[in-house]
C-alpha positions as CSV (number, residue, x, y, z in Angstrom):
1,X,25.6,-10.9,0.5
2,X,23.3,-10.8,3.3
3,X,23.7,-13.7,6.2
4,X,20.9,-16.3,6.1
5,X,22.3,-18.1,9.2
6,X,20.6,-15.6,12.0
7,X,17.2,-15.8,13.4
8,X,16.5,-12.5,15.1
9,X,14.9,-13.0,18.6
10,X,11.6,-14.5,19.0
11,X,8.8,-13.1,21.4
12,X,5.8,-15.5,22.3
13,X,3.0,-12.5,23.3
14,X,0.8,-15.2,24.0
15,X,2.7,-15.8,27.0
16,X,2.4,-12.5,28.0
17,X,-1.6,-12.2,27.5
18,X,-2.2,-15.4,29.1
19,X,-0.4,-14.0,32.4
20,X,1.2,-11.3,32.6
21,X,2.4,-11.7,36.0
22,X,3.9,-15.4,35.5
23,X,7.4,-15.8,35.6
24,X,7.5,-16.9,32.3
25,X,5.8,-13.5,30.8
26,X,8.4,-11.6,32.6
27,X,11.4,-13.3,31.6
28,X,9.7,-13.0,28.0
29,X,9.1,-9.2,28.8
30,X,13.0,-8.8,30.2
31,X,13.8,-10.8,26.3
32,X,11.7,-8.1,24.3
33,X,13.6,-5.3,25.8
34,X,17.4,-6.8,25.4
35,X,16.1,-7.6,21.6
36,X,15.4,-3.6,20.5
37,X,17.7,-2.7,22.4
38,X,20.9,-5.3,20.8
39,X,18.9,-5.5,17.0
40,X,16.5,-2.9,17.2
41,X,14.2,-5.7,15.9
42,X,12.4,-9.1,16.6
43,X,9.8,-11.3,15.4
44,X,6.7,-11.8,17.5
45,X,4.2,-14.7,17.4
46,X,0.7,-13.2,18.6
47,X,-2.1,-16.4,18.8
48,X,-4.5,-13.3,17.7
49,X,-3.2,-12.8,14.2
50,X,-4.3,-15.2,11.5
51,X,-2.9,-16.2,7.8
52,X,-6.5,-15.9,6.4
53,X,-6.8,-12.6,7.4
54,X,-2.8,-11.5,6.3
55,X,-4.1,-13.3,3.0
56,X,-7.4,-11.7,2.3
57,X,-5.5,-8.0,3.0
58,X,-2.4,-9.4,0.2
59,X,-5.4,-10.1,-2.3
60,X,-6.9,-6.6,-1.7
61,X,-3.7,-4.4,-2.0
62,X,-2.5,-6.4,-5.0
63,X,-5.9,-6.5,-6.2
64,X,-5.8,-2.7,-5.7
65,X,-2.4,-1.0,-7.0
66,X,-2.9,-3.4,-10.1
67,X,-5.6,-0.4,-10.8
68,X,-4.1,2.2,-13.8
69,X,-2.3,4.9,-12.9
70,X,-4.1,7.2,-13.1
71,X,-6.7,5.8,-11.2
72,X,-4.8,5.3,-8.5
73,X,-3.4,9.0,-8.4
74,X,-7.5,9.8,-7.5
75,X,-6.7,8.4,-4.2
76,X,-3.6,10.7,-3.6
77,X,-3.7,13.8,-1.5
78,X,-0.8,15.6,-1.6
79,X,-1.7,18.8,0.4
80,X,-2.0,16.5,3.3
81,X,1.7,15.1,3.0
82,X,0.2,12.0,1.4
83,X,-0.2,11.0,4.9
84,X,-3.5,9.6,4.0
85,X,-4.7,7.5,0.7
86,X,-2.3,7.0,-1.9
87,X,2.1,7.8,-2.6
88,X,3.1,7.0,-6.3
89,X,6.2,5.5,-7.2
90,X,9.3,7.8,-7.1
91,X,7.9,9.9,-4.2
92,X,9.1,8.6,-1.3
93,X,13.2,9.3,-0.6
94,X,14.5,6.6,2.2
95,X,15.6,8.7,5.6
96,X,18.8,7.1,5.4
97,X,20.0,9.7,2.8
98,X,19.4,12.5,5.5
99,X,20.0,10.6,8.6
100,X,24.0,11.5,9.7
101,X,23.4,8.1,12.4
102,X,21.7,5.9,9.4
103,X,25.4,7.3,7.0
104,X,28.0,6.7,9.9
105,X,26.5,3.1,10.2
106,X,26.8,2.5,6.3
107,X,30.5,3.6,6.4
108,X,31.2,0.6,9.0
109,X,30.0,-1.8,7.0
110,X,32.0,-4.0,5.0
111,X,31.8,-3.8,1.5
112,X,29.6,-6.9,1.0
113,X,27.3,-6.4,3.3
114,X,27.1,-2.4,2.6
115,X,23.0,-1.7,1.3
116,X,22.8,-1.9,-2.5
117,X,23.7,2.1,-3.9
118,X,20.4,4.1,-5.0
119,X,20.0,7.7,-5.2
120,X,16.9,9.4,-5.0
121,X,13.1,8.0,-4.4
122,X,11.8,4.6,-4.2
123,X,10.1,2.9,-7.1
124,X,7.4,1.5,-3.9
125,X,4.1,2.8,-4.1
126,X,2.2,3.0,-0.4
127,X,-1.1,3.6,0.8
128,X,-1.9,5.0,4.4
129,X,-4.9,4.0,6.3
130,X,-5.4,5.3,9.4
131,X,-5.9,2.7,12.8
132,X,-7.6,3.6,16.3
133,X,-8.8,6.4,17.4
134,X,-8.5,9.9,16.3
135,X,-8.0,13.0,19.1
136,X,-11.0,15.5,19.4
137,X,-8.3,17.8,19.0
138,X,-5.0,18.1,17.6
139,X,-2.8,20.8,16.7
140,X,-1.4,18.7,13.9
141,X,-4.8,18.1,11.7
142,X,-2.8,17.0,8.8
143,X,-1.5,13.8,10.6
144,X,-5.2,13.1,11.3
145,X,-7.0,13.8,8.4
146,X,-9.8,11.8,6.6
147,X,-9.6,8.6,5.2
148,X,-9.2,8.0,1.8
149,X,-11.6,4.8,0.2
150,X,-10.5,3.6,-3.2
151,X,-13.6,4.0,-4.9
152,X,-13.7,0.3,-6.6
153,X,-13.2,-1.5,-3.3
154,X,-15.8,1.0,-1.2
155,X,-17.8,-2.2,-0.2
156,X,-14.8,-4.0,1.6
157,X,-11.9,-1.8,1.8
158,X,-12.4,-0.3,5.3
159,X,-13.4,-4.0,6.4
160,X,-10.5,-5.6,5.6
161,X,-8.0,-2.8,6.0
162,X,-9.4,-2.4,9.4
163,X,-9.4,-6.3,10.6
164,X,-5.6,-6.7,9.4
165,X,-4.6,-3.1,10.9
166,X,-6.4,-4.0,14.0
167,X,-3.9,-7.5,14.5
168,X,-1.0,-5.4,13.8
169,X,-1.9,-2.3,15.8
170,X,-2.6,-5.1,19.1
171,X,0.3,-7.1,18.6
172,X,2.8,-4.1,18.4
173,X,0.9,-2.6,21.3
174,X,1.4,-5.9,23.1
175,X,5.1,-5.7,22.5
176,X,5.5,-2.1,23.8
177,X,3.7,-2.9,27.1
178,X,6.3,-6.0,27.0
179,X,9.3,-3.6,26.7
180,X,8.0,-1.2,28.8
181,X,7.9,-3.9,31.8
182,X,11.4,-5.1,30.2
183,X,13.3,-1.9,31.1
184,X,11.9,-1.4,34.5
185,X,9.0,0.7,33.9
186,X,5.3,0.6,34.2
187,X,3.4,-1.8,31.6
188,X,1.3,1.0,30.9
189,X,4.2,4.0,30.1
190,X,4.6,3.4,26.7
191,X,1.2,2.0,25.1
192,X,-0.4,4.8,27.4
193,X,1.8,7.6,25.1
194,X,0.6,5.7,22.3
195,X,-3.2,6.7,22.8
196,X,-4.8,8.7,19.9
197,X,-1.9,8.6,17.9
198,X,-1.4,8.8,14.0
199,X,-1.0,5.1,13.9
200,X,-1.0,3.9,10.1
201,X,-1.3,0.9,8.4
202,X,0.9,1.4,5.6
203,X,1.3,-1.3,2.7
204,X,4.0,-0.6,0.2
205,X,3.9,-1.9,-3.3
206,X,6.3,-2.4,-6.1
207,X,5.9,-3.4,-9.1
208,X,7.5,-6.4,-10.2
209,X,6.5,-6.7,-13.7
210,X,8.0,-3.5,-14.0
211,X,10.9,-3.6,-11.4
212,X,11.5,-7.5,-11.2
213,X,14.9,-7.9,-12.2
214,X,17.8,-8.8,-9.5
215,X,19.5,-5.8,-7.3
216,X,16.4,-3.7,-8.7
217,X,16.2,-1.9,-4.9
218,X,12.4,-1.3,-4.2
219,X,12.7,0.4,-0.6
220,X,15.5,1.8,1.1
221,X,12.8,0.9,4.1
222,X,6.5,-0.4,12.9
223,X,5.6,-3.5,12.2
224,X,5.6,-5.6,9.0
225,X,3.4,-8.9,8.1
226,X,5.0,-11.8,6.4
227,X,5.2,-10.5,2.3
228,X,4.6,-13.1,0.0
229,X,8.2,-12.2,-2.2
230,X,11.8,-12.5,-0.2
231,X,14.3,-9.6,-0.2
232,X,14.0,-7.7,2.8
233,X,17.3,-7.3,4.5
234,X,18.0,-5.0,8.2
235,X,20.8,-4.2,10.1
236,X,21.0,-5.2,13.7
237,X,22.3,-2.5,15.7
238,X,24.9,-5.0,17.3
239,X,26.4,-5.8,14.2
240,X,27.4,-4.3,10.6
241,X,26.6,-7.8,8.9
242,X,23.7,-7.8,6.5
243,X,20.8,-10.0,7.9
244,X,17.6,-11.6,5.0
245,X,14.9,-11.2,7.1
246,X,12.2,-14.5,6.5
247,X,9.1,-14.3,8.8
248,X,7.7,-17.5,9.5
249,X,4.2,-18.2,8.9
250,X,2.2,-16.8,12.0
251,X,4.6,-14.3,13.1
252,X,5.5,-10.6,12.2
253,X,8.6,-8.5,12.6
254,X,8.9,-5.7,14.7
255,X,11.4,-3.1,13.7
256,X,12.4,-0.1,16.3
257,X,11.4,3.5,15.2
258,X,12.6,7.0,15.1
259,X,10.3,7.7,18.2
260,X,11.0,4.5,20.5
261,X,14.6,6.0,20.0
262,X,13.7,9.5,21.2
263,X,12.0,7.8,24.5
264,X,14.6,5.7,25.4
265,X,17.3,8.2,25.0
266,X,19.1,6.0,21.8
267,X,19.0,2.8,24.4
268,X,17.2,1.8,21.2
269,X,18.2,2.7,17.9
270,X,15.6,2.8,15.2
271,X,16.5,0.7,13.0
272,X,16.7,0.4,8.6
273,X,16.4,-1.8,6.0
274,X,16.4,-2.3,2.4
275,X,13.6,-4.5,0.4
276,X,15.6,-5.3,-3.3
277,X,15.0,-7.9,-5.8
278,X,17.1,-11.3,-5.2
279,X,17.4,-14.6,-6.8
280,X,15.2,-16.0,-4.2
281,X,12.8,-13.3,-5.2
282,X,13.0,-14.0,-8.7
283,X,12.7,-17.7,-8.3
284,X,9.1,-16.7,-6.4
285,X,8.4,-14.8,-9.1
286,X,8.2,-17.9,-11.4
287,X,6.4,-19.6,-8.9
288,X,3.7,-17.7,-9.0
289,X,3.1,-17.5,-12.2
290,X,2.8,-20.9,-12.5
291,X,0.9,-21.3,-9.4
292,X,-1.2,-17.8,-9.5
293,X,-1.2,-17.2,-13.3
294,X,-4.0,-14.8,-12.6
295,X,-2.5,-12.9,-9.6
296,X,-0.9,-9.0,-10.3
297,X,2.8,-9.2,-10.0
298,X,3.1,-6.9,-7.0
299,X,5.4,-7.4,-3.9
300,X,3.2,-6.1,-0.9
301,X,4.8,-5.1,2.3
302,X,1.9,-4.5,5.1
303,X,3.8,-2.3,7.4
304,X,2.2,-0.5,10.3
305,X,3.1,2.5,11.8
306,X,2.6,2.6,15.3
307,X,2.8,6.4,17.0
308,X,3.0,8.5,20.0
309,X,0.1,10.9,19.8
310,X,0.8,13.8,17.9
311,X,0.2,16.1,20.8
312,X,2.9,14.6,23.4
313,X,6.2,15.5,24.6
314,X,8.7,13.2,23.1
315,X,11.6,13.1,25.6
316,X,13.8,10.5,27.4
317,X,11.9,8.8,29.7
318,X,13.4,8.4,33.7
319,X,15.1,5.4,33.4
320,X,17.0,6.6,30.3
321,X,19.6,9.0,29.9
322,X,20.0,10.6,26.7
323,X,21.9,13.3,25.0
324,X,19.9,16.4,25.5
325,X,21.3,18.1,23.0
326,X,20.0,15.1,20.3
327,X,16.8,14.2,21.9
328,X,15.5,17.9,22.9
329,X,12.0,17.7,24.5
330,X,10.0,17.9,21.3
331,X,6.4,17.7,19.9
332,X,5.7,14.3,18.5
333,X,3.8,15.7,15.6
334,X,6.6,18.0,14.9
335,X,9.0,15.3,15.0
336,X,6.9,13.0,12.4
């Protein structure tokens, strides 16, 4: 049963772009980093991001993988890793099944808070759309190939995709100039590493007519936009207790990633989740359908990727100490 009581750490950004140099934007800056580095996570109000625009993407991506199958799978690209256009269902496995750190944490956990047992890939469809600006050269072209438009939403797809990606991309840049300034370092260390990278906006959808009933698990899950259907649940790295994650209208949640880890020598631990179908979920479910009767039955996730450029060294950074033996000096496109 995950805990309801805990609010993960808040971060005002707008504190931070109004002046960066105020007292207040520091202390908020010196809050950012103790909150990835205790949970791995936090929510983030950003005064650029709007519900409107959150919305009009929801409509879009529910609009869209409410498509046939097989229309959809035109939109797939498999010889490029699916790391553009469209993943069916089932394709995807959750990292946690290969991750020995993402296992050991599991086996702490108490029974009722342990993540719901599932073998094998998620149910979750996803869509990448690339965000920002692509290298002139890469030696990892797959990572940067061409983007995919879904050929019945050609007139506003790249519009819309690229106004909501935008918000997220700035806010979770915002953040890592925060941390960066957080744990001692220049504001510019970490968004500068950041530069050309692979970032993705990456909205996962399940099906809920088809995957709707309760402890149905739709992702063994870097950002993520407020979903309109509950059931996401993390674990803080302080802690084995199971946490619902709600984000409050006008914020997003910020979760710590594989590469953040790398850089900070496992200060900060990326962090996992699980999305699964609840009674709070099903309850919205029925909601909907009375209040939306016309509305696809798909629970969108609008996670974004953000990445260190494919072509950088990804290694502890000086204020960090890390096992070199676990973070090696390593390619970030060979790491993704």
């Amino acid at each position: 049963m995950a805990n309801t009581s805990f609010i993960l750490p808040i971060i005002n950004l707008g504190l931070y772009i109004n002046d960066k140099n105020s007292t207040k934007a520091i202390e908020e800056c010196k809050k950012t980093a103790n909150a990835l580095r205790d949970y791995g996570a936090l929510l983030v109000k950003d005064p650029r991001v709007t519900e409107e625009d959150n919305a009009q993407f929801l409509d879009l991506i529910e609009d869209y993988f409410a498509q046939p199958f097989d229309i959809k799978l035109q939109d797939a690209r498999p010889e490029f890793g699916y790391q553009v256009g469209v993943t069916p269902e089932f394709t995807e496995e959750p990292k946690c099944h290969r991750d020995p750190h993402c296992q050991d944490i599991i086996a702490k956990i108490p029974a009722s808070d342990k993540p719901l047992k599932f073998e094998g890939p998620d149910p979750k469809w996803r869509f990448f759309w690339r965000i920002g600006d692509q290298p002139k050269q890469t030696k990892f072209p797959r990572l940067n190939a061409d983007p995919v438009i879904p050929a019945a939403f050609k007139n506003e797809w790249p519009k819309i995709m690229n106004t909501w990606g935008t918000q997220l991309h700035q806010a979770v840049l915002g953040i890592t100039e925060m941390a960066s300034v957080g744990f001692g370092m220049d504001a510019n260390t970490l968004p500068d590493m950041t530069k050309y990278g692979p970032h993705l906006l990456a909205p996962t959808a399940s099906d809920l007519e088809k995957f709707g009933s309760i402890g149905t698990v739709l992702a063994g899950l870097t950002i993520h936009g407020k979903s309109r259907f509950p059931g996401l649940n993390i674990w803080p790295r302080n802690g084995t207790e199971k946490i619902a994650v709600r984000v409050p209208d006008g914020h997003l949640l910020v979760q710590a990633g594989k590469q953040l880890e790398w850089l900070t020598g496992g200060e900060v631990m990326a962090g996992y989740h699980e999305v699964v179908v609840t009674e709070d979920t099903i309850k919205t479910i029925e909601k909907v359908k009375i209040t939306r009767p016309d509305r696809p039955l798909w629970r969108i996730s609008s996670t974004f990727f953000l990445h260190i450029a494919s072509d950088e060294l990804l290694r502890p950074l000086k204020p960090f100490r890390g096992d070199p033996m676990q973070y090696p000096p390593t390619l970030t496109g060979d790491q993704t």
